[in-house]
C-alpha positions in Angstrom: 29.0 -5.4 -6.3 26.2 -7.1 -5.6 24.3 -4.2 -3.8 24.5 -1.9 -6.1 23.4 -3.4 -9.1 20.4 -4.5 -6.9 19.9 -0.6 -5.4 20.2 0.5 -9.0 17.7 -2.1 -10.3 15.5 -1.0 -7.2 15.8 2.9 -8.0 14.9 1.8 -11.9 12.3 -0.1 -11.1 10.2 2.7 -8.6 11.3 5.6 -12.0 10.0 3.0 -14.1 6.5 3.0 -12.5 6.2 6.8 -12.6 7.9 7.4 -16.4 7.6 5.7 -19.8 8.5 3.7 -21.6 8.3 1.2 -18.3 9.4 -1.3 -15.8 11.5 -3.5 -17.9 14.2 -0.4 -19.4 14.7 1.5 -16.2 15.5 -2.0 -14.4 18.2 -2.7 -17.2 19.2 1.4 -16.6 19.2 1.0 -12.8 21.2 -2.2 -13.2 24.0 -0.8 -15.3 24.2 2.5 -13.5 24.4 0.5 -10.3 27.3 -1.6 -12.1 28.7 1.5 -13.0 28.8 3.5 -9.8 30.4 0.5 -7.9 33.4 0.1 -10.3 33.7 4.0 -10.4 33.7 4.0 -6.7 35.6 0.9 -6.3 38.0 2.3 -8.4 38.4 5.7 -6.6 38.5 4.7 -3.0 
C-alpha cells in the first residue's frame, strides 16, 4: 500500500510544481489516488 500512496504523493507533488493552486493539494490528490489505485488493483487481481 505503502508505494502507492508514496508514487501518488510523488506524481502530485512534480503536477503540483507546474499547476495551481500548489504543492500542498496535489500531494493530498496524489496520495488519495495512490490509495485508491492500490485497493482497486488489490481488489481486481
Amino acid at each position: 500500500m505503502v508505494p502507492y500512496i508514496l508514487t501518488g504523493a510523488l506524481i502530485g507533488a512534480v503536477i503540483g510544481h507546474l499547476i495551481p493552486p500548489g504543492y500542498f493539494f496535489w500531494f493530498v490528490v496524489g496520495s488519495v489516488g495512490g490509495y485508491a489505485a492500490q485497493r482497486y488493483f488489490g481488489t481486481r487481481f
